[in-house]
N, C-alpha and C positions, 0 to 999 in steps of 0.2 A: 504494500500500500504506500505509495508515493505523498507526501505531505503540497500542500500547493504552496508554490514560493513566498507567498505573501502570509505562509501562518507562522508563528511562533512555536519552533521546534518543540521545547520543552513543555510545553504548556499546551499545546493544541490549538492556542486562540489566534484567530487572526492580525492583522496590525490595528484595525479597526476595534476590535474590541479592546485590544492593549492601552489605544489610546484614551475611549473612554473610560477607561479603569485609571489612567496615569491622571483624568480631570477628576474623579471622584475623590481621588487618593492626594489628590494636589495637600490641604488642607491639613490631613491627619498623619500623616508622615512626619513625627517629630523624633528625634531621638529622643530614649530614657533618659532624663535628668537624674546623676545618682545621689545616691542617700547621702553619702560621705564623700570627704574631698582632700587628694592628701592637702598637706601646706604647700606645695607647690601649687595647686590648681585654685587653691583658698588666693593665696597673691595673686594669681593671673586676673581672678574675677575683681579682687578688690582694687587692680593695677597699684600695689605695691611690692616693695621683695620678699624674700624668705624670713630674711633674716630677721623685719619689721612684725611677720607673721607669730616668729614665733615669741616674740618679745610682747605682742599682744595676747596670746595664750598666758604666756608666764605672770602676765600681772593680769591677768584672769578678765581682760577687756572681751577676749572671745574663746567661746568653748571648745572643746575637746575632748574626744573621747578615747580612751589606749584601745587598741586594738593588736592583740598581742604586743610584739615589741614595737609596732607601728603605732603614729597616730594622724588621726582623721578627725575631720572639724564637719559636722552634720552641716549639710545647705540650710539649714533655718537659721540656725547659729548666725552664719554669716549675713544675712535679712534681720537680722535682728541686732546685729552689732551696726549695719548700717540703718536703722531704724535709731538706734541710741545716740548715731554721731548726730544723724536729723536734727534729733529734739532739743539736744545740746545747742545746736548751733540757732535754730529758733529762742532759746530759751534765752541765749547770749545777745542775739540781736537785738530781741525786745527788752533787755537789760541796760544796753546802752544807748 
């Protein structure tokens, strides 16, 4: 049985169907956001370094969790420490 040029080998579908599968799918195709983030990828989002990262852990500005000999700063964590610098910074303005 010979496939027709215009199907999609794997799949059976045509190109036509593929495509309106690729407009459905436009929208919900997001990557998983993950739960945890080492300190490198915690800096990357807050665009500062490592070394700032971990000095905000250590005087307890942002949290962390060990994870064996690893540690990992939960994505809310991070939402919420920049939630905190927010408020601070409001708090400061309407101060002076």
């Amino acid at each position: 049985m010979t496939m027709p040029k215009s199907a999609d080998r794997l799949s059976g579908r045509t190109e036509g169907d593929l495509a309106l599968m690729d407009i459905f799918d436009a929208g919900t195709t997001t990557a998983a956001t993950p739960l945890l983030l080492t300190v490198e990828e915690a800096a990357q989002r807050l665009g500062i370094g490592r070394t700032t990262v971990f000095g905000l852990i250590k005087s307890g500005e942002l949290e962390s969790v060990p994870l064996g000999r690893l540690r990992r700063i939960p994505t809310e964590c991070i939402n919420e420490y920049i939630d905190r610098l927010r408020i601070k910074a409001r708090a400061d303005r309407h101060a002076a």
